[in-house]
N, C-alpha and C positions, 0 to 999 in steps of 0.2 A: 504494500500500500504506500501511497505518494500522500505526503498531504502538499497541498498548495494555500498559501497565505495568497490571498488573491483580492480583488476588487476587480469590476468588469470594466475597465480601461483598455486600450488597443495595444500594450504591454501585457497587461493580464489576461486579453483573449488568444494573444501569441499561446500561452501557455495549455490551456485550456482545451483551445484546439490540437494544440500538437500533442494532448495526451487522449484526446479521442482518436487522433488522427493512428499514433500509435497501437492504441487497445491497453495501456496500462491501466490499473485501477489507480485509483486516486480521492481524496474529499477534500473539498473546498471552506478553508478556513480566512473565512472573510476576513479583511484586515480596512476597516472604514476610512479611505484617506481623508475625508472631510469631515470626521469627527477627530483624529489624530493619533485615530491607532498606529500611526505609524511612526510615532515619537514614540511609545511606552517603550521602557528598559527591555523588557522581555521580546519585542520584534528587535530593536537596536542589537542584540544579543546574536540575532541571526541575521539581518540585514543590514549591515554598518551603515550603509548610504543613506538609511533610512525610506527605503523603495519597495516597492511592492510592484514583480512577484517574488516569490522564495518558492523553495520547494525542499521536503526534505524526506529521501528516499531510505526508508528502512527495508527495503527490500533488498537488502545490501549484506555480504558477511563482514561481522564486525560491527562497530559503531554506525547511527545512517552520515547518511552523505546529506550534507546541508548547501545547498548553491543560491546564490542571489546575482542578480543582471540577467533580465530574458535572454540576450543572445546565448551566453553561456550554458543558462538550462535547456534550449534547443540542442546547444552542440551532445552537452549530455542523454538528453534523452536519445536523440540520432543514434547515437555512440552506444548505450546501453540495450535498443535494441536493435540496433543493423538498419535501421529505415529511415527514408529521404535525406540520405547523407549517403553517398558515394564512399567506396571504401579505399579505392585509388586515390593518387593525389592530383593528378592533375583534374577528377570530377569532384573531388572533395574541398578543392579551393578554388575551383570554378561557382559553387555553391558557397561558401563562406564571405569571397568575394562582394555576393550582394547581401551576405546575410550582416554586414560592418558598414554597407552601406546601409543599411535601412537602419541598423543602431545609431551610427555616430553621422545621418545627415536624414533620411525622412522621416527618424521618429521624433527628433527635439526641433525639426523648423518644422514639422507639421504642431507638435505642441505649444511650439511658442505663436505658432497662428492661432492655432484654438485660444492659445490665452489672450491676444491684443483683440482678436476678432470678435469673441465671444466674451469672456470672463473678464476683462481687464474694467477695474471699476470704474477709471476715465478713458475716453477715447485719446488715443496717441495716433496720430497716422501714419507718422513714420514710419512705428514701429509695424502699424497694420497693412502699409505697403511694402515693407522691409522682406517679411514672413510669406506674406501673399506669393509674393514675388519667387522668392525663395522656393517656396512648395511651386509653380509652376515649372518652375526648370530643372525640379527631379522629380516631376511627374513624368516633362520632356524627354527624362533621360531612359523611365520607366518606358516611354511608350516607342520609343526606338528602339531599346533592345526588346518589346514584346513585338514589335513589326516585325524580329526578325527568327523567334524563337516563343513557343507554346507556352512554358514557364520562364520565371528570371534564368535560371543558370541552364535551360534545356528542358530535364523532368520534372517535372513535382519534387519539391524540398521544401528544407526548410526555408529557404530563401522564399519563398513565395507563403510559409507560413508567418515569418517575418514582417511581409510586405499588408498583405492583405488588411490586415483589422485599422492599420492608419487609415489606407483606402476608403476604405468603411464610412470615415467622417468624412468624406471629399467636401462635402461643402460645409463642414466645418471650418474649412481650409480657405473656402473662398474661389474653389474648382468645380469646374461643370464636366462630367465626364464625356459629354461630348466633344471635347475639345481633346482628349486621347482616345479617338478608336479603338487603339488596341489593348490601352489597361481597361476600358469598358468592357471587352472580351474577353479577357484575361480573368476581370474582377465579376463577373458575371459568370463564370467557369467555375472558379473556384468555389466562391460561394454557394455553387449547388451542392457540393461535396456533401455525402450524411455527416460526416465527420467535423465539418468545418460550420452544419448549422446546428448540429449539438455544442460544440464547442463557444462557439457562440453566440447561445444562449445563456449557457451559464451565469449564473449567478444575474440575472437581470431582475427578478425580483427583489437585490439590496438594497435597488435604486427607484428612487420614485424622479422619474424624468420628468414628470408635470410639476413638481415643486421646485421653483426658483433656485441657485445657491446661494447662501446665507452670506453677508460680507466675513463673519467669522470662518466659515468653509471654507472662502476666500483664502482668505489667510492661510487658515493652515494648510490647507493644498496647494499654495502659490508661495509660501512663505513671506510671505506682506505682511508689515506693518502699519497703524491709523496712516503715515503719511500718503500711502498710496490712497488713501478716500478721502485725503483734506478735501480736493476742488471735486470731489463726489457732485456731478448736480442733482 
């Protein structure tokens, strides 16, 4: 058994999915980023970064194995059980390739649009052209390499487990998927998967999406302080 400290964020459905996708067993140990479950000493314990997801595998001989950074528990799981992870190396960092780009460039300029676009308690424009912006030119880069290849690295991986639940929010983002044909196709493929719409369901009953977020949720999910809502109108 896996448990996963989770919340239904496009990080925590990477996970989620990739353990239906797998067939592992697992249970879902909510961890509330807007209430601040994620500062208590006991996740800190397991998660230094203070981030959610975590996973921690006792299905393991020995003590379990504790991992935090969704890419990492991708690479993990792939690795523990032989799937969507190539076991060669030039397919296995053909797939990793995009599985670093989607950590260290479409999951934090797609977050940081979610945050100026949607969440940010004053409007910046800068900042909301800045992101906008940003996310359309690695959607651009998305939709080139799927004009020329069915998934990101070739097959089904994790690379395209990675990608997908950002997608998800496109017009969180400020993107109209008409304007990439081919992650349309792509993100329209996938998401039929059984695997990828259990997976992504999970845990959606923690969240009540017709409830505003609270400027304290604010905070604690964005790490703000009163000065980010002085000029609040």
């Amino acid at each position: 058994m896996i448990d996963l400290f989770f919340w239904p964020t496009g990080n925590g459905k990477k996970i989620s999915i990739m353990l239906e996708e797998v067939g592992l067993k697992y249970r879902i140990i909510p961890v509330n980023i807007g209430k601040g479950d994620q500062y208590t000493p006991e996740f800190l314990a397991i998660s230094p970064n203070n981030k959610m997801p975590v996973i921690i595998d006792r299905d393991v001989e020995g003590p379990p194995i504790t991992i935090f950074e969704s890419g990492a528990i991708l690479m993990y799981l792939a690795e523990k059980t032989g799937k969507l992870l190539p076991p060669d190396t030039r397919g296995k960092y053909r797939v990793l390739q995009w599985v670093f780009w989607q950590v260290g460039g479409l999951g934090p300029m797609a977050g940081q649009a979610h945050y100026f676009l949607r969440y940010a308690p004053t409007k910046n424009e800068e900042g909301m052209t800045r992101f906008r912006n940003e996310v359309a030119r690695l959607y651009g880069v998305m939709d080139r390499q799927l004009g020329k290849h069915e998934y990101l690295a070739g097959d089904y991986s994790i690379a395209d487990i990675a990608a997908w639940p950002w997608v998800y929010r496109h017009d969180w983002q400020g993107q109209d998927l008409d304007d990439y044909p081919n992650v349309r196709r792509w993100f329209e493929a996938v998401g039929r998967r059984p695997a990828v719409e259990r997976g992504a369901a999970a845990g959606q009953d923690l969240v009540d999406r017709s409830v505003q977020m609270s400027d304290e949720e604010k905070k604690l999910l964005f790490n703000l302080d009163d000065r980010a809502f002085a000029s609040k109108s």
